[in-house]
C-alpha positions as CSV (number, residue, x, y, z in Angstrom):
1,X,101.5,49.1,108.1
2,X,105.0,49.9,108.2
3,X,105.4,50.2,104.5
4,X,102.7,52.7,105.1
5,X,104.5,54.8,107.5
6,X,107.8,54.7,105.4
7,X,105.9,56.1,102.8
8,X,104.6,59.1,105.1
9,X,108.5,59.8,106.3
10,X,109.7,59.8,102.8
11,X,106.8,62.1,102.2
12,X,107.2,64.5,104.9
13,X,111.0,64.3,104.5
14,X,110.5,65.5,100.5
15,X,108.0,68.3,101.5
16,X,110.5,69.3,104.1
17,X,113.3,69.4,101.1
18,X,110.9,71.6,99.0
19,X,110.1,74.0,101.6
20,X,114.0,74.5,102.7
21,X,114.7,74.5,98.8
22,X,112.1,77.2,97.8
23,X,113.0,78.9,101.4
24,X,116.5,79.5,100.2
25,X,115.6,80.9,96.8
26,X,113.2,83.3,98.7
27,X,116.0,84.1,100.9
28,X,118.3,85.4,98.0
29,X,115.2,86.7,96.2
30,X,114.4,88.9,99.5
31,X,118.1,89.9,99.9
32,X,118.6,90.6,96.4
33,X,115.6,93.3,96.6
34,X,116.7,94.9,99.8
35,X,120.0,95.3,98.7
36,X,119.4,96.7,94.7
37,X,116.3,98.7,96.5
38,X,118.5,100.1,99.1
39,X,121.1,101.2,96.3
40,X,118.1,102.7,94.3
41,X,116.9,104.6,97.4
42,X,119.8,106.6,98.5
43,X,121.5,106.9,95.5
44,X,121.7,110.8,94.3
45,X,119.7,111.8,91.9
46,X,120.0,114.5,89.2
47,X,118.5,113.6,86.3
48,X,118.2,109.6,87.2
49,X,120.7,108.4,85.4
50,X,122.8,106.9,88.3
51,X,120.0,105.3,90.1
52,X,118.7,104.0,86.6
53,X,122.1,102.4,86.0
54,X,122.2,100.2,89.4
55,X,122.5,96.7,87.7
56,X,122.2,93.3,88.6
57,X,124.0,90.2,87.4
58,X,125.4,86.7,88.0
59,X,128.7,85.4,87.6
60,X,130.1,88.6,86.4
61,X,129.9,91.8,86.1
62,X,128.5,94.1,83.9
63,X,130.5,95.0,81.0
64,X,128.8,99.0,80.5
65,X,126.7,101.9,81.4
66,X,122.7,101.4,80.6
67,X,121.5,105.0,78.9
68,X,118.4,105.1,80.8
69,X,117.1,108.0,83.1
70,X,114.8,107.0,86.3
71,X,114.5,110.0,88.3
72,X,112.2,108.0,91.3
73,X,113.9,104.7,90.8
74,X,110.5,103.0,90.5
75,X,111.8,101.1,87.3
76,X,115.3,100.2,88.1
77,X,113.9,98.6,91.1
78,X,111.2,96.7,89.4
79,X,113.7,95.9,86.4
80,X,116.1,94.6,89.6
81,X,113.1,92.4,90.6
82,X,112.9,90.2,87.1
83,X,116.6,90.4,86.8
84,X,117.0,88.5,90.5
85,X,113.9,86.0,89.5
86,X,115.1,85.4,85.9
87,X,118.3,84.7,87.7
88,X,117.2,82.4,90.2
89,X,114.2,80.6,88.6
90,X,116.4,80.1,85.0
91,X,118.2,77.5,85.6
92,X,121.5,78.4,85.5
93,X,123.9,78.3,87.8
94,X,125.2,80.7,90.1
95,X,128.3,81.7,91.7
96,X,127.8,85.4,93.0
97,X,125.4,87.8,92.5
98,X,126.6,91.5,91.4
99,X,125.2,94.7,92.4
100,X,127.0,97.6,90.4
101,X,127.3,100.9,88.5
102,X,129.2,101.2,85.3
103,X,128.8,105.0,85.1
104,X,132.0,106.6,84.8
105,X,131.5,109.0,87.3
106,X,130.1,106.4,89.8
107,X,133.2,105.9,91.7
108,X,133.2,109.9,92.3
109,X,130.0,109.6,93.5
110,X,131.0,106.8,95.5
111,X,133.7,108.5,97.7
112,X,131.8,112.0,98.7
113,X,131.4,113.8,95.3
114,X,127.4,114.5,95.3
115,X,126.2,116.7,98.5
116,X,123.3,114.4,98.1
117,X,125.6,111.3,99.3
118,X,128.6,112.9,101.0
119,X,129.3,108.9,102.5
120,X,128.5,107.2,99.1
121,X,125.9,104.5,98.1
122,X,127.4,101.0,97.9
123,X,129.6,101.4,101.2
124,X,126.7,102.3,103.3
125,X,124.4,99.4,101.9
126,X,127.3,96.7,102.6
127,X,127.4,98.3,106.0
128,X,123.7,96.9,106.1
129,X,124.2,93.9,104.4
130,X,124.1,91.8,107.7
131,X,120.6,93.1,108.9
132,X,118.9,93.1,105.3
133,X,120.5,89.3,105.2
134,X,118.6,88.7,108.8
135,X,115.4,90.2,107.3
136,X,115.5,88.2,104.5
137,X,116.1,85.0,106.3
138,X,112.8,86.1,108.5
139,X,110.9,86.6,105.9
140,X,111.5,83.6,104.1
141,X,111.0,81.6,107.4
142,X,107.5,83.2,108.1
143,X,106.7,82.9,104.2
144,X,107.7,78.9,103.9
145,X,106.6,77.9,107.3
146,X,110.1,77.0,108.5
C-alpha cells in the first residue's frame, strides 16, 4: 500500500512538472505574440515595409533588413508566431529573445519622424511590457490549469 501511494506522489509530482514546464513555454509563447503583435499594430504604415520588417530572434539580433511589404501586418504577425514556436519548441537554447527593425530609417521612425507615430513604436510597447507579461502569465495559468 505505501509503495502504491509513493507511486501516486511521484505521479502527481511529474504531472505537476509538465504542467509548470509547458506553462512557462506558453507564457513566453503568449508574451512573445503580444509584444511582436503590438509592434505590428501601431507601427506606421506606408507601403508596409516597416511593419513587414518587425523580426524576431534568439540569442542575437538580426543581422539586415527583410525586403518584404505587409501593408495590414497580417503576415509579419503570423510569420512572428512560427518564429517564437520554432524558437521555443526546437530545442535550442535560449538566452534572450529579440524584437527589432533593421530598416535604416527605423530609428527615425522611432524618435517622432512619421505623423503616424509621433511617440515611436518600440518605446511605447516596452512601456507595456509589464501588463502584456501579466496577461500572459493569466493566460497561461487559465490554459495549463495552474
Amino acid at each position: 500500500m505505501a509503495d502504491y501511494s509513493i507511486r501516486e506522489f511521484h505521479g502527481n509530482v511529474d504531472k505537476w512538472i509538465e504542467q509548470v514546464e509547458s506553462g512557462l513555454n506558453d507564457v513566453i509563447q503568449i508574451f512573445g505574440e503580444k509584444v511582436h503583435g503590438a509592434l505590428v499594430d501601431i507601427a506606421p504604415v506606408d507601403k508596409g515595409r516597416f511593419k513587414a520588417n518587425m523580426q524576431i530572434t534568439a540569442n542575437k539580433p538580426p543581422l539586415y533588413a527583410l525586403n518584404q511589404y505587409d501593408p495590414d501586418g497580417e503576415k509579419t504577425k503570423a510569420e512572428g508566431r512560427r518564429t517564437l514556436y520554432a524558437l521555443l519548441h526546437g530545442g535550442g537554447a535560449i538566452k534572450s529573445i529579440y524584437f527589432s527593425n533593421m530598416l535604416i530609417y527605423a530609428n527615425a521612425l522611432e524618435y517622432g519622424h512619421s505623423k503616424q507615430a509621433p511617440a515611436g513604436v518600440f518605446g511605447i510597447v516596452a512601456i507595456r511590457l509589464r501588463s502584456y507579461m501579466a496577461e500572459a502569465i493569466r493566460e497561461a495559468r487559465k490554459k495549463n490549469a495552474l
